[in-house]
Structure formats: C-alpha cells, structure tokens
VOPAGU-2260 file (C-alpha; in pm, 1 decimal, decimal comma):
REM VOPAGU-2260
SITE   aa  ch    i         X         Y         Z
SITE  UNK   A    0   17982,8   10965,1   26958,4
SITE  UNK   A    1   17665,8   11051,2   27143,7
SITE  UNK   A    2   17600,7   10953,9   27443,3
SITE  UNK   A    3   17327,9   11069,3   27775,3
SITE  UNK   A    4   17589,4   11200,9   28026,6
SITE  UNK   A    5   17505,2   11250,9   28378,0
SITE  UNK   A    6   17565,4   11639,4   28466,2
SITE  UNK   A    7   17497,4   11601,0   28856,2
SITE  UNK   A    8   17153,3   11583,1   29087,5
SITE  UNK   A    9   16864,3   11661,9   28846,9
SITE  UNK   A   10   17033,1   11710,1   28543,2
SITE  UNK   A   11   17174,0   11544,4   28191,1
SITE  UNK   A   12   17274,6   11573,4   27866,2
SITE  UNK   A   13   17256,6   11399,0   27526,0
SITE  UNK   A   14   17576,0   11486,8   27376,7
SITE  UNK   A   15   17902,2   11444,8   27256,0
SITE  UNK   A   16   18202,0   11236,1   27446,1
SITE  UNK   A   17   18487,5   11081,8   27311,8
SITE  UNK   A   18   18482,7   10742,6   27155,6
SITE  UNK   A   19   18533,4   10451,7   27347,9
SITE  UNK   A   20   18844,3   10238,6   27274,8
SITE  UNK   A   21   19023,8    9921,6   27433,5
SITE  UNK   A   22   19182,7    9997,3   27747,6
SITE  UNK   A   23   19274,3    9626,9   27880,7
SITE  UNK   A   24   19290,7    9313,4   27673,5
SITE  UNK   A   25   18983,0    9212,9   27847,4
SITE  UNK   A   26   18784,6    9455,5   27697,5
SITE  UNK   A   27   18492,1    9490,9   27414,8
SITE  UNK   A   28   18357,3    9763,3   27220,1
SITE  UNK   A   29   18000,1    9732,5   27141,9
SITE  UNK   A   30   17855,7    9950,8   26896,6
SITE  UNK   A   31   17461,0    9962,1   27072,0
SITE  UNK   A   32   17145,5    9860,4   26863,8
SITE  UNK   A   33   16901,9    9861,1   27212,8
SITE  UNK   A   34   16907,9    9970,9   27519,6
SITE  UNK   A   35   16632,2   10050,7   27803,1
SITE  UNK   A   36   16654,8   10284,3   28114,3
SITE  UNK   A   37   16591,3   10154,4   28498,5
SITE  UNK   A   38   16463,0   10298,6   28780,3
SITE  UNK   A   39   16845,3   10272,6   28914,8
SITE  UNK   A   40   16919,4   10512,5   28670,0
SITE  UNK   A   41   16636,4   10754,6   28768,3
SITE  UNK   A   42   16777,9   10739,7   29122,8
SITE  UNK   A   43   17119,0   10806,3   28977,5
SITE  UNK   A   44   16944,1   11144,8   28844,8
SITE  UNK   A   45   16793,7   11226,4   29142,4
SITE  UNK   A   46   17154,3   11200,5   29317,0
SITE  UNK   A   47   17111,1   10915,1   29487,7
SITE  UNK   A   48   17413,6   10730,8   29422,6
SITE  UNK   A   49   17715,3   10972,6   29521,9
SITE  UNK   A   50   17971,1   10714,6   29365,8
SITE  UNK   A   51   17817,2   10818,5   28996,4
SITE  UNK   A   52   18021,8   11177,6   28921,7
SITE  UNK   A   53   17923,6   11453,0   28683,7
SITE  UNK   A   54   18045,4   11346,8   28330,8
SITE  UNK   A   55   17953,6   10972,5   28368,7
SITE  UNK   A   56   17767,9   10816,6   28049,6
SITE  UNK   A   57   17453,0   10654,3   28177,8
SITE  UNK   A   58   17318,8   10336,2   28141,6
SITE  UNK   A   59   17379,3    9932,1   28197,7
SITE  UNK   A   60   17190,5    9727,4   27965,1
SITE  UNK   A   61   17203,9    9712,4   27588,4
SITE  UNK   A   62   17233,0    9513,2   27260,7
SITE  UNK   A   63   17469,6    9534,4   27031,6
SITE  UNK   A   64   17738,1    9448,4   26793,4
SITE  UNK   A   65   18105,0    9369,0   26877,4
SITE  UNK   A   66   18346,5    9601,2   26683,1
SITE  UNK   A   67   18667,5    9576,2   26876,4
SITE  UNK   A   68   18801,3    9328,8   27118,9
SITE  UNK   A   69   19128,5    9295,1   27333,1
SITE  UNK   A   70   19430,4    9038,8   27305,7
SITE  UNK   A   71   19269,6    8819,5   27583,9
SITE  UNK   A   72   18898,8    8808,4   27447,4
SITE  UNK   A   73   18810,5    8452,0   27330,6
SITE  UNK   A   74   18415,2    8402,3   27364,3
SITE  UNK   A   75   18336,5    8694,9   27105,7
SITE  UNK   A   76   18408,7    8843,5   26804,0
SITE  UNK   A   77   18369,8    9149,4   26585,3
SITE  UNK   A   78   18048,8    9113,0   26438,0
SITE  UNK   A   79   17894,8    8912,1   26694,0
SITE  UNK   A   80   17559,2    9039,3   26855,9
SITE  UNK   A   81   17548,1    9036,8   27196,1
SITE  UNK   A   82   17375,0    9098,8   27479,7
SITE  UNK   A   83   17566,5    9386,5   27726,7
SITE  UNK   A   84   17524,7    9243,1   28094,1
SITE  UNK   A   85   17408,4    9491,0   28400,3
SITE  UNK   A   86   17698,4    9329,6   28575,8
SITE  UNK   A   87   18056,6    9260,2   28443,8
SITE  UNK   A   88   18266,3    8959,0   28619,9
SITE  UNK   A   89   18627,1    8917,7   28618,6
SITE  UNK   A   90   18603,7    8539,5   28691,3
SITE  UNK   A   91   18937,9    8479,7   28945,9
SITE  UNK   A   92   18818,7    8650,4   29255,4
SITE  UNK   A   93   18632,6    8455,4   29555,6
SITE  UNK   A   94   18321,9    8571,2   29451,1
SITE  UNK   A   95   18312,0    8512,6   29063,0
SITE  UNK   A   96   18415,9    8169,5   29163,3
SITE  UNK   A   97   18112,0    8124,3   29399,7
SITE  UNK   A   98   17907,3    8260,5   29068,3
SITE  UNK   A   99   17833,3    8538,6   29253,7
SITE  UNK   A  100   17933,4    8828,8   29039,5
SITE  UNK   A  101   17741,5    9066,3   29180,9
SITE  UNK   A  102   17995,9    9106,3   29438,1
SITE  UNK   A  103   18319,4    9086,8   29242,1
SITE  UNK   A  104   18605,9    9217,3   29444,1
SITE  UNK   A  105   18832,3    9221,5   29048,4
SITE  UNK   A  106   18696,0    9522,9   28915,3
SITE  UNK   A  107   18346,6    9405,5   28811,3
SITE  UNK   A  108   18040,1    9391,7   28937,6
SITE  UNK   A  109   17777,6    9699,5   28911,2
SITE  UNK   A  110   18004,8    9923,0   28722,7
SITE  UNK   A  111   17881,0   10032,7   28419,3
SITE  UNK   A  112   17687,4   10361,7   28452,6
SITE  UNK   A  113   17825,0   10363,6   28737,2
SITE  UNK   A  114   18218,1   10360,3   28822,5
SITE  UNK   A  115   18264,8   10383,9   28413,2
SITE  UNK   A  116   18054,2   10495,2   28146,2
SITE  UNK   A  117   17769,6   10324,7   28035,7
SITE  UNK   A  118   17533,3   10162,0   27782,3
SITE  UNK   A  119   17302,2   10492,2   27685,9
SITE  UNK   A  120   17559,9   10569,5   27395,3
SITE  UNK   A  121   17608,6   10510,2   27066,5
SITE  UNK   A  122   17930,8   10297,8   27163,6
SITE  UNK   A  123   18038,5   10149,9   27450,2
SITE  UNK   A  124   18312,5    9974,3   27636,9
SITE  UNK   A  125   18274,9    9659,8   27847,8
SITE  UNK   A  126   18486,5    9534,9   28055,6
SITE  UNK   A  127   18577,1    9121,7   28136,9
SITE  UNK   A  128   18389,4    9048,5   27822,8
SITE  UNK   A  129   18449,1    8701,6   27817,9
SITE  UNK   A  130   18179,9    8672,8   28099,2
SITE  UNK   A  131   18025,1    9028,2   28092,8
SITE  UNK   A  132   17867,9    8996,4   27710,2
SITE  UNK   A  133   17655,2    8696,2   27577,9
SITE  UNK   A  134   17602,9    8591,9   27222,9
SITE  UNK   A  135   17309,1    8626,2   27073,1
SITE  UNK   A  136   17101,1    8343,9   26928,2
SITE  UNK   A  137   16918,7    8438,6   26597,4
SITE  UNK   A  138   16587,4    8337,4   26762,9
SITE  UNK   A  139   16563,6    8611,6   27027,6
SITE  UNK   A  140   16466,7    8988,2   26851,6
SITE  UNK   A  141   16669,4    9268,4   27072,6
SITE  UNK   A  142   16324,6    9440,1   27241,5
SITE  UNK   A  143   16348,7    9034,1   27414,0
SITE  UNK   A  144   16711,8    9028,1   27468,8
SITE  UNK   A  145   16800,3    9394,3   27627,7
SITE  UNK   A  146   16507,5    9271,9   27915,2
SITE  UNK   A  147   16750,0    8998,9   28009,2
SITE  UNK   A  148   17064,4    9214,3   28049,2
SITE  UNK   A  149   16888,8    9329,0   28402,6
SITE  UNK   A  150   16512,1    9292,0   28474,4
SITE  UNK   A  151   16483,8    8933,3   28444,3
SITE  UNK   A  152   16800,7    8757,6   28601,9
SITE  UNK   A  153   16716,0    9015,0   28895,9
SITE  UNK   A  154   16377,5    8875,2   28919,0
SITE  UNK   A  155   16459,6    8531,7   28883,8
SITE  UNK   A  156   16775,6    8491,9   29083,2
SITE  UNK   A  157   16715,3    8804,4   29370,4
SITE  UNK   A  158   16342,2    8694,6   29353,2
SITE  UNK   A  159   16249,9    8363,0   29255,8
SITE  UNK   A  160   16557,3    8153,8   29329,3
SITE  UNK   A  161   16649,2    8356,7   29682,6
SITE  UNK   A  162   16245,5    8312,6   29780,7
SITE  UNK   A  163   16326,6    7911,5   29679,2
SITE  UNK   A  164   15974,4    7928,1   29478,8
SITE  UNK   A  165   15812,9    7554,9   29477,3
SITE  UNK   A  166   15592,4    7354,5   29307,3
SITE  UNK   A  167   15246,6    7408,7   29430,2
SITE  UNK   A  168   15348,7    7745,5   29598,4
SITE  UNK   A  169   15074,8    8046,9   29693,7
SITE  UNK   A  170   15374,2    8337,4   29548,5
SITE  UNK   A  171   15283,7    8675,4   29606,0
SITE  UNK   A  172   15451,3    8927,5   29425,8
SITE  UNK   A  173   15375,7    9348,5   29610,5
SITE  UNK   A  174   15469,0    9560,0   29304,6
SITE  UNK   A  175   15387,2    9480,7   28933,0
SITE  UNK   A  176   15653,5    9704,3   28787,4
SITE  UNK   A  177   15934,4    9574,0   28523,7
SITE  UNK   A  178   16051,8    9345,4   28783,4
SITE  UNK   A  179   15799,4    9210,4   28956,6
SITE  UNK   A  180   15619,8    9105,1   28560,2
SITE  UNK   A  181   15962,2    8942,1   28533,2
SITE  UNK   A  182   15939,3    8756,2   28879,8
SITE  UNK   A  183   15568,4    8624,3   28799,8
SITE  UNK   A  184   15688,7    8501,2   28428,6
SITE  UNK   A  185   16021,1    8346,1   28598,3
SITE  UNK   A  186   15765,9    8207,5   28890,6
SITE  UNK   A  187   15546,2    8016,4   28678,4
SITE  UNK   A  188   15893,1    7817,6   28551,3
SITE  UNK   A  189   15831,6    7653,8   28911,8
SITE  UNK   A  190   15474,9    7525,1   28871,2
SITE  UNK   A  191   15368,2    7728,5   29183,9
SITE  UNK   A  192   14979,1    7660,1   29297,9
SITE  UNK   A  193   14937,6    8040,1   29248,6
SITE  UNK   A  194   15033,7    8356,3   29193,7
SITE  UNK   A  195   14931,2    8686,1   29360,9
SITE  UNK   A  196   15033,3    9018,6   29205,5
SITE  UNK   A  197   14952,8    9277,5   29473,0
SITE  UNK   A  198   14980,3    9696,6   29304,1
SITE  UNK   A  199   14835,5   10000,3   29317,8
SITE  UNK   A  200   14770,0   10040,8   28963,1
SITE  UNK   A  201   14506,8    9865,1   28750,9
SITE  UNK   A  202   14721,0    9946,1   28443,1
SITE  UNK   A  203   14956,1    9723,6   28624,8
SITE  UNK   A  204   14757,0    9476,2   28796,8
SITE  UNK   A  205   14663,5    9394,9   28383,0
SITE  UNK   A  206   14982,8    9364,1   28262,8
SITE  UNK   A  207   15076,1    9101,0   28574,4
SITE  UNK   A  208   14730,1    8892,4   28456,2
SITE  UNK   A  209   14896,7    8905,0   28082,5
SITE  UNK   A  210   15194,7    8816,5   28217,1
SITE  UNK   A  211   15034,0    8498,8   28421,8
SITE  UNK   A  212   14954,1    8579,5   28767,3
SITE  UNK   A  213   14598,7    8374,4   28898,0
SITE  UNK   A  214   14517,6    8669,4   29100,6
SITE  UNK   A  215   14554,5    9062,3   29138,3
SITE  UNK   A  216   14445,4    9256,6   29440,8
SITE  UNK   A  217   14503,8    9635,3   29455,3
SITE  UNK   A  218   14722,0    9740,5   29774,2
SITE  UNK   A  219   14465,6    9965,4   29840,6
SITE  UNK   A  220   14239,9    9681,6   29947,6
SITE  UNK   A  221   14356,6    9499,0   30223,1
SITE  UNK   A  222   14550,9    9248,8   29980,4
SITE  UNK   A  223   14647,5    9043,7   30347,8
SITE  UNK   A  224   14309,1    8959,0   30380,5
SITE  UNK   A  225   14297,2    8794,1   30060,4
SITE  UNK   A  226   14605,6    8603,2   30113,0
SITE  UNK   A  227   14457,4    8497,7   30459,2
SITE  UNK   A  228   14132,9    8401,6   30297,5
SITE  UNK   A  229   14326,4    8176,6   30003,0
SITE  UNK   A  230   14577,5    7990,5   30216,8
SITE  UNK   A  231   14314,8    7916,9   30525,6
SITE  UNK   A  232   14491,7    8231,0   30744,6
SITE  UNK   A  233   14824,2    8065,1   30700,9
SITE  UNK   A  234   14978,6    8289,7   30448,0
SITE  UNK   A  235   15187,4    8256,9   30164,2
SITE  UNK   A  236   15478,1    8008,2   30097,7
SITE  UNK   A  237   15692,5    8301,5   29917,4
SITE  UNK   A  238   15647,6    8664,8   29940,2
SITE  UNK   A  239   15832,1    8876,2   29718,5
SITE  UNK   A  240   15908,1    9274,9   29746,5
SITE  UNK   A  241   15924,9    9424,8   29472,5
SITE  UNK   A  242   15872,9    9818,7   29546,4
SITE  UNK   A  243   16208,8    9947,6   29773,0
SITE  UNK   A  244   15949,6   10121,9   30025,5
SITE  UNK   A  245   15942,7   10035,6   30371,8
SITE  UNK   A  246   15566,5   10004,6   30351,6
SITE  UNK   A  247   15593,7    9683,7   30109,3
SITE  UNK   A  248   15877,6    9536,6   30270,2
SITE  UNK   A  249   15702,1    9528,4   30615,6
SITE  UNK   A  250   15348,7    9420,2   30443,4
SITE  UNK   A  251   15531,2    9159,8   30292,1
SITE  UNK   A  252   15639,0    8992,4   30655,9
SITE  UNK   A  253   15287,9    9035,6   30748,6
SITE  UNK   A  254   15129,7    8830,0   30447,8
SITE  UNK   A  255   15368,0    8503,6   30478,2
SITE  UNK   A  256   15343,2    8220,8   30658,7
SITE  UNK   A  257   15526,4    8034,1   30903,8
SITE  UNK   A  258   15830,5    7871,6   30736,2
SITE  UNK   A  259   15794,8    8090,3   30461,3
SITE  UNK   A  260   16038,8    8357,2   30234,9
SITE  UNK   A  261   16040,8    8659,1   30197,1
SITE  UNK   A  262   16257,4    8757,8   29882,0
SITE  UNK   A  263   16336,6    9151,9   29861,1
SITE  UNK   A  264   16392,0    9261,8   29542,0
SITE  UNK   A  265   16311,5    9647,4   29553,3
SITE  UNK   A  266   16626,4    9880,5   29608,1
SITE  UNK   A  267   16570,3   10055,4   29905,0
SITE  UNK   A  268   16673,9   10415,1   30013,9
SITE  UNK   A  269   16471,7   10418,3   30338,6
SITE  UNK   A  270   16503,9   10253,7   30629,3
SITE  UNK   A  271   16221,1    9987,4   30687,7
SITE  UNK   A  272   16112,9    9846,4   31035,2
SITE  UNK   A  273   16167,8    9466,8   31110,1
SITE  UNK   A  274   15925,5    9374,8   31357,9
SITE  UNK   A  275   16120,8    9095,2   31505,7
SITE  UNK   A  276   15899,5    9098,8   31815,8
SITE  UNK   A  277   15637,9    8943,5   31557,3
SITE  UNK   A  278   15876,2    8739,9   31290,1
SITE  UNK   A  279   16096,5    8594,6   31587,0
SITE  UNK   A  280   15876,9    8243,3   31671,0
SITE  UNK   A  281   15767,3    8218,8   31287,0
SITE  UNK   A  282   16058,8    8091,6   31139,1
SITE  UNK   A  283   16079,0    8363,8   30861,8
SITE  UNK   A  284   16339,4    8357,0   30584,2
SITE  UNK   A  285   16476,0    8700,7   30508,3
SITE  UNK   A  286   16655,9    8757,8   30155,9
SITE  UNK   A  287   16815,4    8994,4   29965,5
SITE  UNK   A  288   17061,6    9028,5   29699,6
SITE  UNK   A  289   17231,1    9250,6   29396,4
SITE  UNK   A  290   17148,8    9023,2   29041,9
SITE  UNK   A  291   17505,8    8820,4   28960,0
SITE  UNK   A  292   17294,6    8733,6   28593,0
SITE  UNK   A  293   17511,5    8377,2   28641,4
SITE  UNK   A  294   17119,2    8296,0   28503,2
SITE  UNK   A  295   17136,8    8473,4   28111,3
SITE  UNK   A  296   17315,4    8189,1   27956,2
SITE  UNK   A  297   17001,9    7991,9   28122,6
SITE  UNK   A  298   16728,1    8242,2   28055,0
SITE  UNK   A  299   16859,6    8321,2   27693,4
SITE  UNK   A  300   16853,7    7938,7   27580,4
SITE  UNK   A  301   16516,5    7926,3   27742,7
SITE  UNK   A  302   16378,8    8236,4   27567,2
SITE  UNK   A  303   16504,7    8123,4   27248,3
SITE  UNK   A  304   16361,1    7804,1   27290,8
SITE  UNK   A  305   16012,1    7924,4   27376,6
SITE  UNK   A  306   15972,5    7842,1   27694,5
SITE  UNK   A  307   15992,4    8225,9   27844,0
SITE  UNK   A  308   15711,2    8473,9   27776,0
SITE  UNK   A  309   15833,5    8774,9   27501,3
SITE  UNK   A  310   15983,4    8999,7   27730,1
SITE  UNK   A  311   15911,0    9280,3   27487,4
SITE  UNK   A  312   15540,7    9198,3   27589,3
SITE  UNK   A  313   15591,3    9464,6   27885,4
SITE  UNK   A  314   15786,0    9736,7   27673,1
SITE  UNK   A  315   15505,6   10038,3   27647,7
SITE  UNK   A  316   15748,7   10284,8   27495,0
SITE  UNK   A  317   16016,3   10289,5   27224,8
SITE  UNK   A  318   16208,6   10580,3   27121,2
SITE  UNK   A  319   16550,2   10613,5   26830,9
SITE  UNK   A  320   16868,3   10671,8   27039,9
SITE  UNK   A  321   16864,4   11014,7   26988,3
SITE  UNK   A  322   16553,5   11057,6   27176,9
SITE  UNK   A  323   16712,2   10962,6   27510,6
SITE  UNK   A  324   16633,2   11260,8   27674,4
SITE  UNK   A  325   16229,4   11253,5   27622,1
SITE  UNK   A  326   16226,6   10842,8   27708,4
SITE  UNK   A  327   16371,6   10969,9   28062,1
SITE  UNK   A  328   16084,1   11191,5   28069,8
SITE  UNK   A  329   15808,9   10975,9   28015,3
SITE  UNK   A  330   15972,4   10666,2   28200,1
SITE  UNK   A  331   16046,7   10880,4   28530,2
SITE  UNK   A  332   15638,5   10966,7   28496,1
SITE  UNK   A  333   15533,7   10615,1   28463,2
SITE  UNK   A  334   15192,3   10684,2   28642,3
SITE  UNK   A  335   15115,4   10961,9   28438,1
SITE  UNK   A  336   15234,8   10779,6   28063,5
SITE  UNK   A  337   15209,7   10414,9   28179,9
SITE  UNK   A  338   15554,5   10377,9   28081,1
SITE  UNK   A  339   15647,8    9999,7   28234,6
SITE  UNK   A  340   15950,7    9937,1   28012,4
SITE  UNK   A  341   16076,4   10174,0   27745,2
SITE  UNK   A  342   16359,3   10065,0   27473,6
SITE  UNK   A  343   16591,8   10275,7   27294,3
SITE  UNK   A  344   16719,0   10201,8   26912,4
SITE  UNK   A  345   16719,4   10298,9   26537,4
SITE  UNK   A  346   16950,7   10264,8   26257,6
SITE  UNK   A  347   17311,5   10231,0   26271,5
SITE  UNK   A  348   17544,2   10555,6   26224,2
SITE  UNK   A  349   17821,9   10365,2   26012,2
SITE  UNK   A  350   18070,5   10528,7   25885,5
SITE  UNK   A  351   18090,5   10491,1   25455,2
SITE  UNK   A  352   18338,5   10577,4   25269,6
SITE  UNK   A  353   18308,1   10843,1   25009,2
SITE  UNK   A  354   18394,7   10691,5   24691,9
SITE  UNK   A  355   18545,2   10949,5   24424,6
C-alpha cells in the first residue's frame, strides 16, 4: 500500500510499505476513505517528538471501512464504516476504567503515528478496536466524522468540560485554530452568556463568528481590556488556551477572574511562566489534559442528530490520498494558504478480479 512515512527531522515520503495485517485478536484493519493532518503531526516533522522513529507511517485520525478483524473483536465488522479514534484504549487498566484513556498504561493511548504506524495510508491497523473505532451512523458524511476522531473531543473534554463551562458563562477562547472553532461550537452546548474568540488573524477571527462566538478581538489589541470592560473588570468565568505558546497561556491567567478556569488546550514545547505571586489569593483553577475521546459516542449521536455544527464547515482544503505530500505543504503554511482544516480522500483502490 501507500502510505506518508516519516523519514526523520524535516523530511517524508509518500510511498510504499507493507500491508497491514492482524497482529492480536484485538485488532482491526481499516481500509481509509478520510483522513486530516494535525499540527501534532507537523511537530512530529519538525522532530519534536523523539519517540516517533524514521520509518513510522504518519497520522491518527481517519474514516474508513473495516476489512479484517481479530478473534476477540465484537463491536465491528467487515464492512462497517467507522470512525478511527486519535486514541486507542485497552479497557482493563486503572485508567481505561476511570474513562481516562488518554493515559492507558495497556498498550493504548496516543499510539498511532506515533509508537505504530498510522492513519495517513491507504490501510491501516488499529489496535483495541472494540473501544478504539466507532460505527458510523448513515447521517454523518466523513469530512464531519474524521473532525471527531481528534479536534473535537479535545476541545470539548481538554477544553470545555476541564474549564467546567456554565450556563450564563463570559468563555474566552485565545486561538481560533481547528481547536479552538471546536471549543466555541462544543461551548455553546452549555448556554454560556458569551463567547470571546481572541486571534491574530481576521481570517480566523471570521471563521470563530461562523462558528458562534458573540465576540472577536484581535490579540493584537489589548483583548484584556475588552474582557475587563464586558465583565465590569472582573474577568472571565472560563478562559481557554488554545495556542501552546507561553505568551497565551500566561495572557490567559491575566484575563480570568477570581474563581475562575483556566483550561489549556494548546500542546506546549516551551516553558511558560506561572506567576503565582499574582494567581496565589485568586483562587485560579489550572487544567490540562491529553483528549481520552470517552466523548465520540456522545458527540457522534449529537452530530447525527443535529444538534452539533457541520464540522466540515472549518475544512478549507481537500486533497485525494495521493496528494499527501502537497496537503502537508499548504497545512504547515496555514497563514500564508488559510489552511484551518484540510481532509484527505478519493476513490477506493479495490482490488477486481480479472475475469477471462
């Protein structure tokens, strides 16, 4: 098959690898109609995460059809579509039993594109697929569904369920990316009084008004005067970080209030100051958190039944398989392209018999 293979710091490869196959009677083969690239994977490129070797097939969210299962697979089917989860869950350890999957300690959690080869293939193999791949309902179209293999559990769970989001709520969201969109449609689940979407792009600051948020300031303008000036200097009830620079994370603590959350999404690779001689009296929650996506089943019934915005709504760029190479291009240059979300497909390469 073909597949986009990591070939170390800078570089990759659309190419040839072997075949995926059952290796444990947990396992699925999914042959992949959709998949997208995230800025993890960028960082992957750039050689930020040493645990990803040379050789490694890229890649953690997809849709696609079953083709092979193992002995021990009961939830799924060949011929079932599915949706490929970011995170795989072996369901017996401490942490799959707290739901938290994110941290499974039974061979799960973050591994494909990472400790085993990934989604940005033609095939691929997932492991624990009992919990790791979801059915599709006929109601959601793949652009939707391949958004909720990642970007939208992490912004609901990491974002909006960590920052406790209430009714009647001044949210701010610093960063209208993939995820922070996500967190703003999630948000408005809540009923929150408003919603701030803080950027530097106007591009951006758009597609978080599209996606519902009240208000957009650019970061460029003093956004923590607004928030002073809308919640009478108290600040807001939920802040949510949704960058991974040091700069948002520490604006963030500046623009909530007393009793308030801040919720850090953003992955981080710098160290970011926590002015504790400031936060100390306030009573300041602090989260963070990897996505456990314990939320699809949730977020797929509620997509399906209308009640989530189209995720393909923020999907900019779309590209055949084939094409991986060039959607890495113009995703990793998202300010020049205004690439928010770009998804990967085209037809099927079945195999037919030649008939005499």
């Amino acid at each position: 098959m073909k597949a986009l293979v990591f070939e170390g710091p800078g570089g990759t490869s659309w190419r040839d690898v072997p075949d995926p196959g059952i290796k444990d009677a947990a396992d699925a083969v999914v042959r992949v109609e959709a998949v997208t690239i995230c800025g993890t994977d960028l960082h992957i490129v750039k050689g930020d995460v040493p645990e990803v070797t040379p050789g490694r097939v890229l890649g953690h969210e997809a849709v696609g059809e079953v083709v092979e299962v193992g002995g021990e697979v009961r939830t799924v089917r060949p011929g079932d579509r599915v949706l490929v989860s970011c995170i795989a869950a072996c369901g017996r350890c401490r942490f799959c039993r707290e739901n938290r999957y994110g941290q499974c300690r039974g061979g799960g959690g973050w591994v494909l594109g990472h400790l085993i080869d990934g989604t940005q293939a033609e095939y691929v193999r997932v492991p624990f697929a009992d919990l790791s791949v979801h059915p599709l309902p006929a109601a959601v179209s793949s652009e939707d569904a391949v958004l909720l293999a990642d970007i939208f559990p992490t912004a609901y769970e990491v974002g909006v369920l960590n920052g406790q989001v209430r009714p009647g709520d001044t949210v701010v969201v610093v960063g209208a990316g993939p995820i922070g969109l996500a967190t703003i449609a999630t948000a408005r689940l809540y009923t929150p009084g408003r919603i701030i979407a803080v950027d530097f792009a106007d591009s951006r600051l758009e597609a978080a008004r599209n996606m519902g948020a009240d208000a957009t300031v650019s970061a460029a303008e003093a956004p923590e005067s607004l928030i002073r000036d809308l919640t009478d200097g108290l600040g807001a009830d939920v802040v949510v970080e949704a960058v991974g620079v040091p700069e948002a994370f520490e604006q963030c603590t500046r623009m909530v209030r007393p009793g308030g959350r801040v919720a850090n999404v953003g992955v981080h690779g710098k160290p970011a100051t926590l002015h504790l001689e400031d936060l100390w009296i306030k009573d300041v929650t602090i989260t963070t958190g990897l996505v456990d996506t314990h939320s699809i089943p949730l977020l797929l019934r509620m997509m399906a039944a209308g009640r989530l915005p189209a995720a393909s709504a923020m999907v900019t760029h779309r590209f055949e398989l084939g094409r991986m190479e060039e959607a890495y291009d113009v995703f990793s240059r998202a300010a020049e392209t205004g690439a928010l979300k770009v998804v990967l497909g085209g037809p099927r390469h079945d195999e037919i018999a030649a008939t005499a």
